[in-house]
C-alpha positions as CSV (number, residue, x, y, z in Angstrom):
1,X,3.7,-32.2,-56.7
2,X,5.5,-30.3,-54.3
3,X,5.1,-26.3,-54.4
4,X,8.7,-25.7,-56.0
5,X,7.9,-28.3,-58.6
6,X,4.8,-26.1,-59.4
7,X,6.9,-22.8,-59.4
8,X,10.1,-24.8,-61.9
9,X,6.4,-25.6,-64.1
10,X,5.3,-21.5,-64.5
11,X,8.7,-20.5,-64.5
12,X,9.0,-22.3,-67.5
13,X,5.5,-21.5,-69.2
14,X,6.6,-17.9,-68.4
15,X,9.1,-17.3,-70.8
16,X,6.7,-19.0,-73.7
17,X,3.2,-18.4,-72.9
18,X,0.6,-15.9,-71.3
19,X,-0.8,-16.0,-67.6
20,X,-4.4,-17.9,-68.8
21,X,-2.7,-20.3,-70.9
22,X,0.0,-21.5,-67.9
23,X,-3.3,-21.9,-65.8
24,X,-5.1,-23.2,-68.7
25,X,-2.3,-26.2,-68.8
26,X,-1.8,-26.7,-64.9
27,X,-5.9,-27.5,-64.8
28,X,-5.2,-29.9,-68.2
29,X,-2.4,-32.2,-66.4
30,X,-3.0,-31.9,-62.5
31,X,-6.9,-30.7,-61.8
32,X,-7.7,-29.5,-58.5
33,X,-3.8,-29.8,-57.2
34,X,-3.0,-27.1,-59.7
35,X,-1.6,-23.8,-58.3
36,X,-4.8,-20.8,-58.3
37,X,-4.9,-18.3,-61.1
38,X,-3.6,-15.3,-58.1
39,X,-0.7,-17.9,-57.4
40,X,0.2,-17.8,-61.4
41,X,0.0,-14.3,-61.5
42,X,2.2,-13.5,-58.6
43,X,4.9,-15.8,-59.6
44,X,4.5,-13.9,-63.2
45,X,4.8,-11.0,-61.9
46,X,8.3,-12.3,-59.4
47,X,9.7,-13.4,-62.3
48,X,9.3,-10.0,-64.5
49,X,10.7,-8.5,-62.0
50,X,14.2,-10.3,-62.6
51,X,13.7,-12.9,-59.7
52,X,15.3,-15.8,-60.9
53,X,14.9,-18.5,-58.1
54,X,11.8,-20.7,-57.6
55,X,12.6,-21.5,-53.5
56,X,11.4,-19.2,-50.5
57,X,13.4,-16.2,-50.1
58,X,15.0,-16.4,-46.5
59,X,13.2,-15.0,-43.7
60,X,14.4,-13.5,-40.1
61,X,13.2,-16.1,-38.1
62,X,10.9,-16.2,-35.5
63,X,9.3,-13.0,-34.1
64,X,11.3,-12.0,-30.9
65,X,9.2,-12.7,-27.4
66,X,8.4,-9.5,-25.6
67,X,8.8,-11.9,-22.2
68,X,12.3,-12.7,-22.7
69,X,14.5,-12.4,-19.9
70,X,16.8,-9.4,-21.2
71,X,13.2,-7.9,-21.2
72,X,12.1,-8.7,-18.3
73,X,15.7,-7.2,-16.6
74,X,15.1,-4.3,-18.3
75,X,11.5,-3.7,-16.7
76,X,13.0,-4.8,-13.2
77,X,15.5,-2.1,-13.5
78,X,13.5,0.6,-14.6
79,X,10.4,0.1,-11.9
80,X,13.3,-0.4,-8.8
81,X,15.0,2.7,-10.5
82,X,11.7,4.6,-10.2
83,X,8.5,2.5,-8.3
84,X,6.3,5.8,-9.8
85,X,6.7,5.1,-13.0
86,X,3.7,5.3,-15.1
87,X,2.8,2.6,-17.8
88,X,2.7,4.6,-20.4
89,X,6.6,4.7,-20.0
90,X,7.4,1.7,-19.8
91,X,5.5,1.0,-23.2
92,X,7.1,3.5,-24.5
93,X,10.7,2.8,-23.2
94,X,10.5,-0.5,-23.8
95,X,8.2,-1.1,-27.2
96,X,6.4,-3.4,-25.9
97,X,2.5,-3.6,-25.6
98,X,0.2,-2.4,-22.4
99,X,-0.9,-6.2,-22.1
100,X,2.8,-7.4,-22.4
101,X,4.1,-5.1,-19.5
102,X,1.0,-6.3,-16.7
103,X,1.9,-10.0,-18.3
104,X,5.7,-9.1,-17.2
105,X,5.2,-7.1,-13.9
106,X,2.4,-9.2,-12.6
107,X,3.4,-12.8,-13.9
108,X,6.9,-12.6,-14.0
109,X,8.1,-10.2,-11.3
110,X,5.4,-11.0,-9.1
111,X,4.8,-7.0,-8.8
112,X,1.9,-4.9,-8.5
113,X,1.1,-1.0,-8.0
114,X,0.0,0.0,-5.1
115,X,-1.3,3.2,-3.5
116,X,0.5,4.7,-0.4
117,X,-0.5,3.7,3.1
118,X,-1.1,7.3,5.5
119,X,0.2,6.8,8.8
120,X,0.7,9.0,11.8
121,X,4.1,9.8,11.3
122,X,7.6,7.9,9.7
123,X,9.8,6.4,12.6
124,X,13.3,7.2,11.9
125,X,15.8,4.1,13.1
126,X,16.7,6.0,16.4
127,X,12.7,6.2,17.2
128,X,12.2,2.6,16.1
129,X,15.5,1.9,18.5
130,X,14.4,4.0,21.3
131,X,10.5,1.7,21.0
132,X,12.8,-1.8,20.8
133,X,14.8,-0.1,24.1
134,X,11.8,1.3,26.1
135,X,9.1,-2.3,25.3
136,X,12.2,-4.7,26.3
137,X,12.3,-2.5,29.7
138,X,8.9,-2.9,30.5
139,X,9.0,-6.1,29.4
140,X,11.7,-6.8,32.3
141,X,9.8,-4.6,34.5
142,X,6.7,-7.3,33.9
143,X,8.4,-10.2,34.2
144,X,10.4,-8.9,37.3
145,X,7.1,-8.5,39.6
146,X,4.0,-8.6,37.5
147,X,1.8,-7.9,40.4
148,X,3.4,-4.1,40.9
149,X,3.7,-3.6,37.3
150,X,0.1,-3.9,36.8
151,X,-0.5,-1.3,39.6
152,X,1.4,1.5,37.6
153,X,-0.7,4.1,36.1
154,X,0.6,5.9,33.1
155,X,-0.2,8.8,30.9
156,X,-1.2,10.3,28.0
157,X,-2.0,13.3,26.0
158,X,-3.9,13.5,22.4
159,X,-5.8,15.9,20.3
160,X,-10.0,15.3,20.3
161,X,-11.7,17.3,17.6
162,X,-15.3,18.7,18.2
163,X,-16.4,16.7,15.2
164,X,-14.6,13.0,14.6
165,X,-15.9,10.9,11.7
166,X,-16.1,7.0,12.0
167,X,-13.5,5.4,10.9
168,X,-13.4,2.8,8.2
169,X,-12.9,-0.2,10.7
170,X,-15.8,1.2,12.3
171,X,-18.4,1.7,9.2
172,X,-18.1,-1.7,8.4
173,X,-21.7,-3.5,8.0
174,X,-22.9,-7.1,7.3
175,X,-24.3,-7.1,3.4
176,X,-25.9,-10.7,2.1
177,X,-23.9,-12.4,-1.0
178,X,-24.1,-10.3,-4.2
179,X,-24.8,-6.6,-2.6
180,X,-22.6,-3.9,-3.2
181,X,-21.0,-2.0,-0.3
182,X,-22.5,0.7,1.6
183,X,-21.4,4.4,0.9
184,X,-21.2,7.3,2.8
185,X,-19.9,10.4,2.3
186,X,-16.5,11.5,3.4
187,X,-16.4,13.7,6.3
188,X,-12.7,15.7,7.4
189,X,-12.1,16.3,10.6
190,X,-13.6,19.6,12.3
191,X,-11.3,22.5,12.5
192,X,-11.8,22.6,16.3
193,X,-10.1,20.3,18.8
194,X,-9.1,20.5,22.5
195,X,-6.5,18.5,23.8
196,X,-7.2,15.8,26.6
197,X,-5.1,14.4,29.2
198,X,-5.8,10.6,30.3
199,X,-4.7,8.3,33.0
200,X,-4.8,4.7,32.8
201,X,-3.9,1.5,34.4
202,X,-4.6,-2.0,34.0
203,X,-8.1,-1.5,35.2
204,X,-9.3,0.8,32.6
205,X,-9.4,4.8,32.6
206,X,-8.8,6.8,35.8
207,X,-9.1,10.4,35.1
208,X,-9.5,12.5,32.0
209,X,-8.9,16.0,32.0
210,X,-9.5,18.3,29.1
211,X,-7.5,21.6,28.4
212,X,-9.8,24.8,29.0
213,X,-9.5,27.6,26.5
214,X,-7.4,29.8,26.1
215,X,-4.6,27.8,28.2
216,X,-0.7,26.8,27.4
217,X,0.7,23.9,28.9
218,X,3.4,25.5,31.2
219,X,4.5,24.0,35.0
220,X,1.8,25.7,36.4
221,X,-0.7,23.7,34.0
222,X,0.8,20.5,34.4
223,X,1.0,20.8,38.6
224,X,-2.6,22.1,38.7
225,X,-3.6,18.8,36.4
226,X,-1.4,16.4,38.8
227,X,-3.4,17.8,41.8
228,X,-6.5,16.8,40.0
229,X,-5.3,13.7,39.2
230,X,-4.3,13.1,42.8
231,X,-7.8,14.2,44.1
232,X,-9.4,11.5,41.5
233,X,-6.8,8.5,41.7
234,X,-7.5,8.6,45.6
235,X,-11.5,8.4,45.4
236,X,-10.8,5.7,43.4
237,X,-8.1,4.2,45.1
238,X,-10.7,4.0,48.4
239,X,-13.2,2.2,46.6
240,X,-11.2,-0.4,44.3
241,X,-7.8,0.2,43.4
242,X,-5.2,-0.6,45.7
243,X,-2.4,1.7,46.6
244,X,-0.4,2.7,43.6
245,X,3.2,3.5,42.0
246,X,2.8,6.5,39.1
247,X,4.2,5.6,35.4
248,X,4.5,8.8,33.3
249,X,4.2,7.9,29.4
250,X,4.9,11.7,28.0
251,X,5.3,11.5,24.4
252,X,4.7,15.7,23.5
253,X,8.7,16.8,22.2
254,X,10.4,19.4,23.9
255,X,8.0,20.1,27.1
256,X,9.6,20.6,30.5
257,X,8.5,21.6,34.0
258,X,9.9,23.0,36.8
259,X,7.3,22.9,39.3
260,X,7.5,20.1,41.7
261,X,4.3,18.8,43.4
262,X,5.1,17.7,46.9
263,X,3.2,13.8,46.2
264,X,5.3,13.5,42.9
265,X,8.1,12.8,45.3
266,X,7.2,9.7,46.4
267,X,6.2,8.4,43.3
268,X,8.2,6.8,40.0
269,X,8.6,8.7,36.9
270,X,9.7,6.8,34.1
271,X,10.1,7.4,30.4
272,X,8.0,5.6,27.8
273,X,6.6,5.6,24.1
274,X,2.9,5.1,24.0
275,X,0.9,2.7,21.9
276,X,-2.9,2.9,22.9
277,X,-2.9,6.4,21.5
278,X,-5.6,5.0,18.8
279,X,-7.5,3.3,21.4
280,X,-7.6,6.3,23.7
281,X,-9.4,8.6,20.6
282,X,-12.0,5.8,20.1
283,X,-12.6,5.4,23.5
284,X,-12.9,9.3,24.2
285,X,-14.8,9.6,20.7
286,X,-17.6,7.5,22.0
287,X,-18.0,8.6,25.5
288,X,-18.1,12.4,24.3
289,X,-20.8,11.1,22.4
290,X,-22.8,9.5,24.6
291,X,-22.5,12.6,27.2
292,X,-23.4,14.7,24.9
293,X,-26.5,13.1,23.7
């Protein structure tokens, strides 16, 4: 018998008889189909209630999926809204569980939380536009006569503190399959630093010149540090290099001089942003080091 045809059954023995004898005559006429004593007594107890129907009541349906796409829009919105919010409020904004929202944001949306990358400084458009402007000129200057473009020498200037850590490119060391990673302790940089002047070309370094104590860049620095420079490049320019045009890559803001050196005359100052400034505090980092030990 089907389950309403049960329910019709008690229904009927409920207005006549008790609970044990309903049971009692379910067992006599259908055995081990018969409804179970606790399915007798909660229909017995429906139908004192007043309920007078023996089908299922009506139910809402199926239980509303967390993943559904007004959901998911709703998530989208709020993390491009605000790409810091924590997700503790989305749960909470949404009603949702913690595993629901990764399943959404990571699944769905493709998305993930990520920490912020440091980096020297943020390029505005102009300085982005200015580094498009100045590489597609020395890209012209390159292709225009590579031979005298690789004789240029140009220039740069960049803090070097007394006491500079490895960096995490640098620490990197060969472990076998299954070892953790090597630690070390982080060290800051040291509060002291001078500032260092290098010239390069093609070749490699030419001359590196350190500011003394105590000293300002004025004219007067920068003259005294071209004469050096001079003094150097032509030692060098007897032994390997060949004769040379001067390419000035100044990127310190708001620094002029009026002092004219009689040799700058002859040579070709031009205007550029530099990119090796990385590779110039590695290289100075390690040959500090070595001269010191």
């Amino acid at each position: 018998m089907e389950k309403s045809e049960f329910r019709v059954l008690i229904k009927h023995y409920f207005l006549r008889k008790t609970i044990t004898e309903t049971k009692a005559k379910l067992d006599k006429y259908y055995g081990d189909s018969a409804p179970s004593i606790s399915m007798v007594k909660k229909w017995f107890t429906e139908f004192c209630c007043g309920r007078t129907s023996t089908e299922d009541a009506e139910r809402s349906g199926r239980p509303v999926e967390v993943s559904s796409p007004k959901t998911i829009k709703k998530i989208h919105d709020m993390v491009l809204a605000d790409q810091r919010l924590k997700v503790q409020e989305i749960v909470e904004a949404v009603g949702i569980s913690h595993g629901s929202k990764v399943s959404i944001l990571n699944d769905h949306l493709g998305m993930r939380k990520l920490s912020t990358r440091w980096v020297p400084r943020l390029l505005t458009v102009d300085h982005k536009r200015n580094r498009v402007t100045n590489s597609q000129e020395g890209l012209a200057l390159f292709n225009r006569n590579m031979e005298e473009f690789l004789r240029r020498v140009t220039v740069d200037e960049t803090w070097i503190h007394h006491n500079t850590p490895e960096t995490k490119q640098h620490s990197k060391q060969w472990v076998s399959k299954g070892e953790s990673a090597p630690k070390k302790a982080k060290v800051g940089l040291s509060a002291n630093k001078v500032i260092a002047t290098v010239f390069w070309d093609a070749r490699g370094i030419i001359h590196i010149d350190y500011l003394q104590k105590g000293r300002t860049i004025n004219g007067e620095c920068y003259a005294n540090l071209l004469d050096r420079f001079n003094d150097n490049l032509k030692k060098k320019t007897d032994l390997i290099w060949p004769r040379k045009k001067f390419f000035s890559t100044k990127t310190m803001q708001g620094c002029t001089c009026n002092v004219q050196v009689p040799w700058q005359k002859s040579m070709n100052w031009a205007m550029n942003c530099s990119l090796i400034r990385p590779i110039l505090q590695i290289w100075l980092r390690v040959t500090t080091s070595c001269s010191q030990t």
